[in-house]
C-alpha positions as semicolon CSV with decimal commas, in nm:
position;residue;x (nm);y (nm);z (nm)
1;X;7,209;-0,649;-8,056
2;X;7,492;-0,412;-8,017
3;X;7,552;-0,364;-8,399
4;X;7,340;-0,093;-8,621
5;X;7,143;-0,184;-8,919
6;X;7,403;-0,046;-9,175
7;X;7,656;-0,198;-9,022
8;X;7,508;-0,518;-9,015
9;X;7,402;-0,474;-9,384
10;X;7,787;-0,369;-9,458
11;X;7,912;-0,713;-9,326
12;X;7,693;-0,865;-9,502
13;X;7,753;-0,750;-9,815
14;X;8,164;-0,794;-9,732
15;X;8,056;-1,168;-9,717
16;X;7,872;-1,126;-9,987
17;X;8,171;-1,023;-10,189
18;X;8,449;-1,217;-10,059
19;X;8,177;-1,552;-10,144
20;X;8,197;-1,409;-10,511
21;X;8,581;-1,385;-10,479
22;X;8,632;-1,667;-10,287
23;X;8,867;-1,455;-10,049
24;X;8,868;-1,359;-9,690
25;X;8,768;-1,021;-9,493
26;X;8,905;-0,921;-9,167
27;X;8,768;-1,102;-8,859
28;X;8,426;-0,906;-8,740
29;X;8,563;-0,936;-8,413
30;X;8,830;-0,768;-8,444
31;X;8,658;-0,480;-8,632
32;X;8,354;-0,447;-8,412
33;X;8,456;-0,615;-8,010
34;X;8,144;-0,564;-7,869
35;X;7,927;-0,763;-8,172
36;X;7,733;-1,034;-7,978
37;X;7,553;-1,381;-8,140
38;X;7,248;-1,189;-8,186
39;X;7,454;-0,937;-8,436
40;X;7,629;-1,261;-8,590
41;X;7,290;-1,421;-8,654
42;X;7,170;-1,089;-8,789
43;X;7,446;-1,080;-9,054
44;X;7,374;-1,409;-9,188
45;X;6,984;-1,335;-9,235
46;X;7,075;-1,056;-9,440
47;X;7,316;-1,189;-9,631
48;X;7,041;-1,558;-9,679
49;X;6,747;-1,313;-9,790
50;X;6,972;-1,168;-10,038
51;X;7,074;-1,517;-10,189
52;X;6,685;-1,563;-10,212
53;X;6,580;-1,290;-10,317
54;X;6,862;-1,324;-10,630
55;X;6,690;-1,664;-10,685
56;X;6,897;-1,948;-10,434
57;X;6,650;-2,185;-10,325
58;X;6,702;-2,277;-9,965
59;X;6,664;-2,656;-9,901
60;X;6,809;-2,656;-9,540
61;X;7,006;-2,608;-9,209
62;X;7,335;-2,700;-9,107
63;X;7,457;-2,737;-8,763
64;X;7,793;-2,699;-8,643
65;X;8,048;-2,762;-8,338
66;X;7,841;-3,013;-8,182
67;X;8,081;-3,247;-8,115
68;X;8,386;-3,233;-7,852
69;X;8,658;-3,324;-8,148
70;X;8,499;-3,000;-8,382
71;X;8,473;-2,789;-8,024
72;X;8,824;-2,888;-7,937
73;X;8,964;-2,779;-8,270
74;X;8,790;-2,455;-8,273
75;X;8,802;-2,370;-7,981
76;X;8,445;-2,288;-7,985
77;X;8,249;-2,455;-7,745
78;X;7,872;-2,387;-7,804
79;X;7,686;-2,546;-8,157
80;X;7,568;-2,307;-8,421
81;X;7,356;-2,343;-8,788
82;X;7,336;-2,171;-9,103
83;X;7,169;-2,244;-9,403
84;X;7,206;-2,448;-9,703
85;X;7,085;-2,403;-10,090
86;X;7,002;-2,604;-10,323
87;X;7,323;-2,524;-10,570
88;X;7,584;-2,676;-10,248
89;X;7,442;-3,014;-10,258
90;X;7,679;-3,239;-10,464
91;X;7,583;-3,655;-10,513
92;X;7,840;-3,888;-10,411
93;X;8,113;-3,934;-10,681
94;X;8,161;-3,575;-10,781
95;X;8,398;-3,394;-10,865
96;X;8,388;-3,025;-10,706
97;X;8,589;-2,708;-10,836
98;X;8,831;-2,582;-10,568
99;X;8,785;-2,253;-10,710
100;X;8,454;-2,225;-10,581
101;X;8,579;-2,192;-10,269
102;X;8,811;-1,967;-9,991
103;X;8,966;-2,257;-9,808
104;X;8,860;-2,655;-9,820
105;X;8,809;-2,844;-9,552
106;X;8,601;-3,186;-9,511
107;X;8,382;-3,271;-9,179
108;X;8,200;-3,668;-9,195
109;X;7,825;-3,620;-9,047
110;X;7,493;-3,767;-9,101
111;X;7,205;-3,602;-9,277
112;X;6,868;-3,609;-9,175
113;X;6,522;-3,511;-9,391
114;X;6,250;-3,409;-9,204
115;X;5,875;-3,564;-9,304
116;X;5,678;-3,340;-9,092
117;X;5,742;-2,980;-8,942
118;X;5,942;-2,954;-8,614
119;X;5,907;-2,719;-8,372
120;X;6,036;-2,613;-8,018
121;X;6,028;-2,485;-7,722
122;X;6,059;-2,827;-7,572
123;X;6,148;-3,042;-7,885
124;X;6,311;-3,344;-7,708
125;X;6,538;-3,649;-7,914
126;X;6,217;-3,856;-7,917
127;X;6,013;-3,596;-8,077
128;X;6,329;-3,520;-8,320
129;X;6,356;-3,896;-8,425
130;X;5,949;-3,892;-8,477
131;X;5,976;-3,597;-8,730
132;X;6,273;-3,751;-8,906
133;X;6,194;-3,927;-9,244
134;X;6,542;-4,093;-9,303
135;X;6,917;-4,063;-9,245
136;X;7,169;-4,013;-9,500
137;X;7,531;-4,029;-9,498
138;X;7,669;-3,654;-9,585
139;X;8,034;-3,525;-9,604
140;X;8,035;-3,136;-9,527
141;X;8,235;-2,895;-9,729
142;X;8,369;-2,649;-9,492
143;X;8,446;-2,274;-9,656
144;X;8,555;-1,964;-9,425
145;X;8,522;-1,631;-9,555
146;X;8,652;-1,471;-9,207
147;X;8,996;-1,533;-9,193
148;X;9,050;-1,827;-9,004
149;X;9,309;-1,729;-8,706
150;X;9,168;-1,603;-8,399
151;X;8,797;-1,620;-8,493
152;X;8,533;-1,694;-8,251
153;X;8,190;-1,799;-8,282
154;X;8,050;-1,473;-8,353
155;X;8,288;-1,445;-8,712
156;X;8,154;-1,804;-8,795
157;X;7,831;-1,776;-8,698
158;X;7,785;-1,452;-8,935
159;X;7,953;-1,669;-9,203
160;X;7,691;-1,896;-9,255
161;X;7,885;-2,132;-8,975
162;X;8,116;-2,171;-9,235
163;X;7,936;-2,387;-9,439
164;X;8,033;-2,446;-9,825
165;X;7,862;-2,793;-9,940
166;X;7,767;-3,115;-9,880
167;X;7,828;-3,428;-10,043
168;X;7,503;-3,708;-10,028
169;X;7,548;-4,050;-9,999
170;X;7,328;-4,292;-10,119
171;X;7,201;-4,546;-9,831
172;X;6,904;-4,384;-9,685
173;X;6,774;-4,607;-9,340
174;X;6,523;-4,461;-9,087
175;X;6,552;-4,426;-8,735
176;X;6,413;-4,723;-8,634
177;X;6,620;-4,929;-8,917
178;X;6,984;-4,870;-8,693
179;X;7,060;-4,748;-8,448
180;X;7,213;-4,385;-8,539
181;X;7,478;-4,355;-8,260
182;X;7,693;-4,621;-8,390
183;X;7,733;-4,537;-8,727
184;X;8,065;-4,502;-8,808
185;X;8,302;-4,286;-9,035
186;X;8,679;-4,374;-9,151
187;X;8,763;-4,076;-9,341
188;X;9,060;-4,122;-9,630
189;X;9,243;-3,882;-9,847
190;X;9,417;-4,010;-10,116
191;X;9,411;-4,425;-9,991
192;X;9,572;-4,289;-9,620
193;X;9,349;-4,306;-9,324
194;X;9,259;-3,947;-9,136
195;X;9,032;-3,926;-8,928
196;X;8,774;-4,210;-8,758
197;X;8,455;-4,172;-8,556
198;X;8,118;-4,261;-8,400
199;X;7,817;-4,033;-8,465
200;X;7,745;-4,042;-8,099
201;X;8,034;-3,756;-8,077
202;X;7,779;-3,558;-8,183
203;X;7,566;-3,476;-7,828
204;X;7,583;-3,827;-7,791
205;X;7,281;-3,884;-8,082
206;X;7,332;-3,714;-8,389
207;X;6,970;-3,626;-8,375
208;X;6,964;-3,447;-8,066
209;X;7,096;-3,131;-8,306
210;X;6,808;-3,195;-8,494
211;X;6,614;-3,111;-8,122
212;X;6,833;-2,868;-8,026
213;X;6,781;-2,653;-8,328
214;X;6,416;-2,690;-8,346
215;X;6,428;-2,529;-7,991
216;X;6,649;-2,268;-8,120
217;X;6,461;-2,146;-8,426
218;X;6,150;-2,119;-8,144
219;X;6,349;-1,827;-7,995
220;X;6,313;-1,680;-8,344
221;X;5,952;-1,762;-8,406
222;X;6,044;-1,990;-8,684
223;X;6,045;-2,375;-8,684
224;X;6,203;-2,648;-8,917
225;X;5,989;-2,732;-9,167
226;X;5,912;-3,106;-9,370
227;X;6,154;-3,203;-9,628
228;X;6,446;-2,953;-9,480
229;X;6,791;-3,139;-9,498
230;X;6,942;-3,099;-9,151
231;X;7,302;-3,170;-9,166
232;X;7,393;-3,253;-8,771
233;X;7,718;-3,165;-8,718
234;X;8,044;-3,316;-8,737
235;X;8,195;-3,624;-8,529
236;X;8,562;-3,608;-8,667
237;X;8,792;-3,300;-8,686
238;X;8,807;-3,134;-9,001
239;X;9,058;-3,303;-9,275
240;X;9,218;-3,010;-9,522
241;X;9,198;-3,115;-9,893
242;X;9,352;-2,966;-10,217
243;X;9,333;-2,986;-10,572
244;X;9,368;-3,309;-10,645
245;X;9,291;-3,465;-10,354
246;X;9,021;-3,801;-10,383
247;X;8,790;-3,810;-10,073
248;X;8,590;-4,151;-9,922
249;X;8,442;-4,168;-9,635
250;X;8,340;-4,558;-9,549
251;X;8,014;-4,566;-9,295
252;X;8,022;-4,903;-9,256
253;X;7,630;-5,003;-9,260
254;X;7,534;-4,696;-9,446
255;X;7,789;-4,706;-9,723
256;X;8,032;-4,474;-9,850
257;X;8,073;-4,136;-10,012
258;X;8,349;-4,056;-10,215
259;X;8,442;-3,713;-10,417
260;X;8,745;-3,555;-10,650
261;X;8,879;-3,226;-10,583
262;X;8,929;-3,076;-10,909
């Protein structure tokens, strides 16, 4: 790591704030060129043990830019996680207060719950798909509070990977019930047609995030642990919604999701 303690703490607690105010702060970046991923990763721990110590209950991990259509938008081209707490988790049919949050994006993803610990170095899809209890259908709330032009992966990465919340659908199947890579999504705002995809955007299996985290968390002595929500990443580009906007995703086999902006 390149970056001190207090600064670290000091971005976090920027983050902190501009969460609370749902604004934006300067790009880290462009404040502090020679941060590195370890530094970025370092601002989010401090700024996830201070949600938990204030009484957030963690429930699990998101990954992000695991796909070529979320790399290509980007312009980010390695994946990242970040965390996710209990209070973000919204059931399908919700409505959800723009004013919780800086910006509002909406990725289409699958969601997988783990039924027994998973742990690198050499965590493999096989041993992923083993560890998973079930699939779920999950829309992802995206939330930047790094403004959004010019930011690399060391501004997102500190930012929780710019997660906000996820929305739940309903149809739960497991591994062996379908096969994962061709589930799709057709993503509509409003009645119109956005965005369309295959989960095999994501690394070709969405579980092989599931994998490739597992062996990333090793690096930090930590594994994932059973009944951890591990939301894989996204296999369509991001779709922009506002106040008023209605949301439904169709996943064919697996159902749909929808939500209200409110």
């Amino acid at each position: 790591m390149t970056l001190h303690s207090d600064e670290i703490a000091a971005i976090a607690d920027e983050l902190a704030a501009a969460d609370r105010a749902h604004g934006v702060i300067p790009r880290i970046t462009a404040r502090f060129p020679e941060a590195t991923i370890e530094d970025s990763y370092a601002i989010q721990g401090v700024w996830r043990d201070a949600n938990i110590a204030a009484g957030r209950t963690l429930v699990g991990r998101k990954i992000g830019l695991t796909s070529k259509a979320m790399q290509d938008a980007t312009g980010i081209t390695e994946p990242d996680y970040g965390v996710m707490f209990d209070d973000t988790v919204y059931p399908s049919g919700s409505d959800i207060p723009v004013e919780h949050f800086s910006n509002v994006r909406i990725e289409v993803e699958l969601a997988f719950v783990l039924k027994v610990p998973l742990e690198g170095p050499d965590c493999t899809l096989e041993d992923a798909l083993a560890a998973i209890d079930y699939a779920v259908p999950a829309l992802e709330i995206l939330n930047s509070h790094i403004e959004l032009e010019g930011r690399t992966i060391i501004d997102t990465i500190a930012d929780n990977a710019a997660y906000g919340a996820m929305v739940l659908g309903e149809v739960r199947k497991r591994p062996d019930e379908i096969d994962l890579r061709w589930v799709p999504g057709l993503l509509y705002r409003n009645g119109e047609i956005t965005e369309t995809g295959v989960a095999a955007g994501v690394l070709d299996h969405p579980a092989r995030g599931v994998a490739w985290l597992a062996n990333k968390f090793h690096q930090h002595g930590a594994r994932l642990e059973a009944g951890e929500i591990i939301l894989a990443g996204s296999f369509t580009r991001p779709m922009w919604v506002s106040r008023g906007d209605e949301v439904l995703c169709d996943y064919g086999p697996m159902g749909t999701i929808s939500c209200r902006f409110v």
